[in-house]
N, C-alpha and C positions, 0 to 999 in steps of 0.2 A: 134254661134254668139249671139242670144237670152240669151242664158244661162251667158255668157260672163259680158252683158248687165247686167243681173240680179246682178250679182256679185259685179260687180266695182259700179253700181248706190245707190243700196239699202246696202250693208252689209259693216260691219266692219272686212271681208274675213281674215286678217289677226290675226287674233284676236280670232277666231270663231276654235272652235274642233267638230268633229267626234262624235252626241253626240244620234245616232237611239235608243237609251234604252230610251229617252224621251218621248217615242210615242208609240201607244196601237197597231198601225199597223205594221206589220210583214214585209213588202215590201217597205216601204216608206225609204227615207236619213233625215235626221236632222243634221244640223252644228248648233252649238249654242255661242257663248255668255251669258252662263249665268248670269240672272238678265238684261241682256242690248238686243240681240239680238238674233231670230230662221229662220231660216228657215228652210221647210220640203218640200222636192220633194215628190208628190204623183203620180208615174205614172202610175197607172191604173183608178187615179182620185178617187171620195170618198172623204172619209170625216175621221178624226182621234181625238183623243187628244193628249193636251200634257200636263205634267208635270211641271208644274211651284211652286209644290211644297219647292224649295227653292230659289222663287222670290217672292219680294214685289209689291205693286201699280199696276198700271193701262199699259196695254198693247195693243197697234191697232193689228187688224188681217187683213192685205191687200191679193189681189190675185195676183198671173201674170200668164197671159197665158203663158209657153213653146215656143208656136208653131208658135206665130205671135210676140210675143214681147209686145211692149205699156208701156202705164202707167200701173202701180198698181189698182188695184177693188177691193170696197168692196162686200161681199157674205153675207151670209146670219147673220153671225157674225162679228161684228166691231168691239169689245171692250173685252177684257180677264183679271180678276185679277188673278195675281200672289198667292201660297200660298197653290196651290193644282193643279190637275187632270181638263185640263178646256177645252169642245168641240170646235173645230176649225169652226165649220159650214161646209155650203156647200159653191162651186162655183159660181161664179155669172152665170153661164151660162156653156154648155158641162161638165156635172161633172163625166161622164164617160172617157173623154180624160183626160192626164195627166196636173197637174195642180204645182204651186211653192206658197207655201204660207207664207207670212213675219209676222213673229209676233217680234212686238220691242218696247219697254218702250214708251209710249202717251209722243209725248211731242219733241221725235228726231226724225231727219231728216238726 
């Protein structure tokens, strides 16, 4: 249901590929939109980069909890440029449970 939630609210799902070579961690998903939209399931929780080596401009870094749903949180990281290799931060909270985190062009909704 949660997951569901995350999908249809936040992402442009249709749009979005298969894209875990993004990311420096071995276990985590990434569907991406490149240039416009990421998301990365981390479920062991943690922390990752990602690759934005062939994106431009300015990027927010939101959280969702998995487990209970909610609005989107920011963590320890808000803001990512494009253009390289850029840390995602931590969770705002439980960064050992699994975690969904939105990274998508400042600016869209």
């Amino acid at each position: 249901h949660y997951a569901q939630d995350f999908m249809t609210k936040y992402l442009p799902f249709e749009e979005m590929k298969h894209a875990d070579a993004l990311t420096a961690a071995a276990d985590d998903y990434v569907f991406a939109k490149p240039g416009d939209a990421y998301a990365v399931y981390l479920p062991n929780g943690g922390t990752t980069t990602l690759d934005l080596s062939g994106a431009t401009g300015n990027f927010e870094v939101k959280w969702y909890n998995p487990r209970t749903g909610g609005a989107l949180r920011n963590g320890s990281v808000r803001t990512i440029e494009g253009g390289g290799a850029r840390a995602l931060g931590n969770a705002p909270s439980d960064g050992s449970n699994d975690w969904a985190v939105l990274v998508r062009r400042a600016g869209s909704r």
